[in-house]
N, C-alpha and C positions, 0 to 999 in steps of 0.2 A: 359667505362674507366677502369672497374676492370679486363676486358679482357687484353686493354695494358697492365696493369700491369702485368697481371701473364704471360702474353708471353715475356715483358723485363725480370720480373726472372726468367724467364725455359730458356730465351734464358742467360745470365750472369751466371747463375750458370752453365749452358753448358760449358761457356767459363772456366772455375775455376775448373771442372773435366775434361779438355782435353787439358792440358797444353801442348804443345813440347817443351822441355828443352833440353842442352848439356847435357849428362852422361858422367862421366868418367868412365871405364873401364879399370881394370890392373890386371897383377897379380905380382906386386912386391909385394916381401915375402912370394909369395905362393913356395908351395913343389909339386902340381901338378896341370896337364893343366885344365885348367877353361872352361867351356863353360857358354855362357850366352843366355838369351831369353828378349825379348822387342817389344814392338808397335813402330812403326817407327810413324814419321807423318803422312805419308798417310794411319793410322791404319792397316795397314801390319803387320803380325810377323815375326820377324827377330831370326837366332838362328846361334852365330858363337861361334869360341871356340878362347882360349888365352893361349899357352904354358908357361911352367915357366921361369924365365930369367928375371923377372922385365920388362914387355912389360905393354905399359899403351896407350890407344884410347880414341877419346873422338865421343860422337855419337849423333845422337839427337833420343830423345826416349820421349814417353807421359807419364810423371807424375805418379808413382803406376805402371807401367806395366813391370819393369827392373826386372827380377829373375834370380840367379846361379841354373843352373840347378845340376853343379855337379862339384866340383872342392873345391881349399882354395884361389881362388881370391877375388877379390869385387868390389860395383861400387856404384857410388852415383850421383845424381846431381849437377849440379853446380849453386851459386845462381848468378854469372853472367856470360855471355858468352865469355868464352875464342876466343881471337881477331884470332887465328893462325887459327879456324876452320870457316867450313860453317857454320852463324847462323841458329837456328830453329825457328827463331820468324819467325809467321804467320800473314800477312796479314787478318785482319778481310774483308768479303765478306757482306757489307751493302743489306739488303732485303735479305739475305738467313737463312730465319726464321727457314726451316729445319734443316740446317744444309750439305748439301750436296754438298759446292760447288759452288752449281749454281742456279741465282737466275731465277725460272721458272713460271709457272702457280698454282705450290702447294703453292710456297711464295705468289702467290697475291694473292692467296684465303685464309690464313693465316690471311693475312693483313684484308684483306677484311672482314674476320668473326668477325671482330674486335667493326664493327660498327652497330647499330642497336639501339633498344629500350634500354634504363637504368633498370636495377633491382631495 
């Protein structure tokens, strides 16, 4: 039983550091062009830039991973998701204890190490 346990919190706290949320992205009120860096959902890095002119995108990026690399733009998350974009909310994948996706042979043996003699 204390094995569930600590595999439901590795797996939830998993979930709570690999958020995908909208970002907004702009540079209104900047004075020159922005570029930014970010984790897409598929943990990819992304790096585009944003001239000035008050241009403003909304993106989906993973929680903590959004940086200006160089510019006076800015960007922040958003705490609901704007209707005009593709949401980022993901799909949780039931039995993919790794995390990978796909629920395989490492997931049932996960599961499986589960069981045995009590401490």
């Amino acid at each position: 039983m204390k094995y569930l346990l600590t595999i439901a919190l590795a797996m939830s706290l998993g979930c709570l550091f690999s958020q995908c949320n909208q970002h907004v992205f702009s540079s209104v009120g900047a004075t020159e062009w922005t570029y930014f860096e970010y984790q897409d959902c598929d943990s990819s890095m992304q790096v585009f830039g944003i001239p000035t002119g008050g241009y403003t995108i909304i993106k989906c990026a993973e929680l903590g991973t959004v940086f200006i690399l160089n510019g006076d733009g800015w960007a922040y998350p958003l705490l609901t998701e704007h209707p005009n974009y593709p949401s980022c909310i993901q799909e949780d994948c039931q039995g993919d204890f790794d995390g990978d996706g796909i629920v395989g042979a490492e997931d049932l043996l996960t599961f499986l190490s589960s069981y045995g003699v009590c401490d």
